[in-house]
Structure formats: structure tokens, C-alpha cells
N, C-alpha and C positions, 0 to 999 in steps of 0.2 A: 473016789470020794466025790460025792454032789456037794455044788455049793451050796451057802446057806443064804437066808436072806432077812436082812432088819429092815422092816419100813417105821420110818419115822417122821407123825404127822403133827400140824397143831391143831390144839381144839377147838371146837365149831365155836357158832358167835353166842354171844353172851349180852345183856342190856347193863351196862356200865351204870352202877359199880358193882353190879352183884357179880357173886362167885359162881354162880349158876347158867346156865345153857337156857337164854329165851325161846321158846317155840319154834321160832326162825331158824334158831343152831339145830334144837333136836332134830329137826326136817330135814336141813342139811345135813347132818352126819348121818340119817337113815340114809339119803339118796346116795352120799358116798360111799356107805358101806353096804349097799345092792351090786355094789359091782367089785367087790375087793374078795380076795380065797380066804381060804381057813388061816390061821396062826396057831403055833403049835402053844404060844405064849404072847401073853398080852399085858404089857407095863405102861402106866402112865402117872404121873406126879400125883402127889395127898390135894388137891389144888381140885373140888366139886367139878371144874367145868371138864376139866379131862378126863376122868375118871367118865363122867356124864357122856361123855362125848363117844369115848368108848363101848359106852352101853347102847347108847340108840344108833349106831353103824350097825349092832346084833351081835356084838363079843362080851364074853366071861371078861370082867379083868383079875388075871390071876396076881399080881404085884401092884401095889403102890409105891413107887422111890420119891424120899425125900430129897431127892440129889436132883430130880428132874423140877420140883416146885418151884425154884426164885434163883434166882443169878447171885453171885455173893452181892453186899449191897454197896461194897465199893469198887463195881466195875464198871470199867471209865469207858463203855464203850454203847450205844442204843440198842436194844433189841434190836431194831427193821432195819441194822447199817447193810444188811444183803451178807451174801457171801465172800463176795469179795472186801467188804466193808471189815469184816471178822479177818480175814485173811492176812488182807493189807496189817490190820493194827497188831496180831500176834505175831506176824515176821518183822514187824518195827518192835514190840515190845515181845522179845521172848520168855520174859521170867515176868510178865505183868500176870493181875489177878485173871483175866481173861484168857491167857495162853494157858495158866494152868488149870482157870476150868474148864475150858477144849478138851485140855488132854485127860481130864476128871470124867467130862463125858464120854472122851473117846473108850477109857478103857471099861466104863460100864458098858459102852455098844459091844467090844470085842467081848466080855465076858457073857452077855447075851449069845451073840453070834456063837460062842462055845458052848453053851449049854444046848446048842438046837443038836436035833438028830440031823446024818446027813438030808441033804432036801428040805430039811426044814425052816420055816418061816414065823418071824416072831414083829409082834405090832409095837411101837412104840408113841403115847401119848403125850406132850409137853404143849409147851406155850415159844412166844415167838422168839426169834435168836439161841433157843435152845436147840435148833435143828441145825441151825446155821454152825453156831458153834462146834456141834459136834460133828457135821459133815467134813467139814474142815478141819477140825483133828482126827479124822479115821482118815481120811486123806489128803496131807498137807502140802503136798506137792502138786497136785490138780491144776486145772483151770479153773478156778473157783472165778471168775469174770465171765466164764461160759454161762455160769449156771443162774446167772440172772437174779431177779432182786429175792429179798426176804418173801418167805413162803406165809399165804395170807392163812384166812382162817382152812384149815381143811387140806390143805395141801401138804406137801414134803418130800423127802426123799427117799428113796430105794436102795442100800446101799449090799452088794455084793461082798461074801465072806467066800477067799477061799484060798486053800492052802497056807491058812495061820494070819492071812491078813486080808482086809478091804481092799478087793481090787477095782469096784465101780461104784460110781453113782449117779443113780436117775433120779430126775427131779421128777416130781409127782404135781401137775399145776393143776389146778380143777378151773373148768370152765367159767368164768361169770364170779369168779370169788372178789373177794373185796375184802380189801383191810379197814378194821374198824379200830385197831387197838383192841 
């Protein structure tokens, strides 16, 4: 059995407050997706910019999840707190609204990761701390302090399916990125 693989990015930049991808993001997300492989599937939030963002990297989006759009609205913790920022607060609060949408995201990545064929690779599009979040629930034992701050526009992680569960993760940093909210 070959592993499988979910990369999970967030979406390029946008001119606050619109929901939409300025000029600046579309270009951005083409230049990162000139250097990114095939996916056998491509999900990203109901949320214009992701969805958007998806399409000028040069991918079909074959799914949109509601689950990837907005954080519940009483979670007590920032998008950009990093990965270890998430980590920290779910092993302090493990029945908080935050640990159990971790583990919400986590098991929509594992059920991704099950639908790929062996080798296969599947793209995920959100917004910030949704990466975080769910990297840290597919692997909650990690060094999540390794893995450095919240992933700005564009970037994300690479996370490894194999033999029934996540056994890696690579952060995906893109050069020159910048967080804008």
C-alpha cells in the first residue's frame, strides 16, 4: 500500500473586506500552483476566496465543505495563535469548543485521506487556524512548536496517510508570503 497525501493550504490574499481574491491573490495562487502535482480531489470552504483561490493555482474544485467556512463563533482561541498556540490551548482545554473542532477537522482529513486511491493525493482549501487546527488534530502528539507560526496566505501543510492514520507533517512555507488577515 502507497501512502496517501492531503495538502492543506490557505487562500491567497484578498482586499478586506471583500470575500473575493484581489488581483495580487489571483497571481499569487497561479505562481503557487505552477509548481504543485495533480490531486485526485480538490475541497475547499463555501467562503468565494478559497474556492477562488483554487481555481487560479489551475484545479477543478470538485467539493465545497461547510465545515471548512468559519470556526464555531464561540471559540475562545485567534486564528494566527500558530500551531503550537492551538496545541497548547486543546491539551489545557480538552472538551473546549476548539479541541472538538480539531478533532471535526481531523476526522474530515482522515475521511479524505480514505477516499484517495493508493498514491493518491487530495488538495485542501481554508482559511487561517483552520490548518492549524486540523494539523494538530490529525497529529496531536507532534512537536507542534517545530512547526513554527500560523501559515500565512498560501501556504500549509502536507500531511502523510498511512496505514489507517497520519503519520507526518510538512509545513509548506512559500517564500515572501505575508499575513494580511
Amino acid at each position: 500500500m502507497t501512502a496517501r497525501i492531503v495538502e492543506h493550504r490557505r487562500h491567497s490574499m484578498r482586499t478586506k473586506p471583500g470575500q473575493h481574491l484581489s488581483q495580487a491573490g489571483v497571481d499569487l495562487a497561479r505562481s503557487v500552483g505552477e509548481g504543485m502535482t495533480a490531486f485526485a480531489k480538490v475541497y475547499t470552504s463555501t467562503i468565494p476566496r478559497a474556492f477562488e483561490t483554487g481555481i487560479a493555482m489551475g484545479y477543478a474544485v470538485d467539493h465545497q465543505v461547510e465545515l471548512l467556512a468559519s470556526m464555531p463563533s464561540d471559540a475562545e482561541i485567534s486564528f494566527d495563535e500558530g500551531f503550537d498556540g492551538f496545541s497548547a490551548y486543546i491539551r489545557q482545554h480538552p472538551n473546549s469548543v476548539v479541541a472538538n473542532f480539531a478533532r471535526k477537522l481531523a476526522a474530515f482529513h482522515l475521511d479524505v485521506a480514505r477516499s484517495l486511491p493508493d498514491g493518491g493525493q487530495a488538495l485542501i482549501i481554508s482559511h487561517g487556524g483552520f490548518i492549524e487546527a486540523s494539523a494538530v488534530g490529525c497529529l496531536p502528539d507532534a512537536d507542534h512548536g517545530a512547526w513554527g507560526p500560523s501559515c500565512n496566505y498560501r501556504e500549509g501543510v502536507r500531511l502523510t496517510y498511512d496505514q489507517g492514520v497520519f503519520t507526518e507533517c510538512e509545513i509548506l512555507r512559500v517564500p515572501g508570503a505575508v499575513l494580511l488577515n
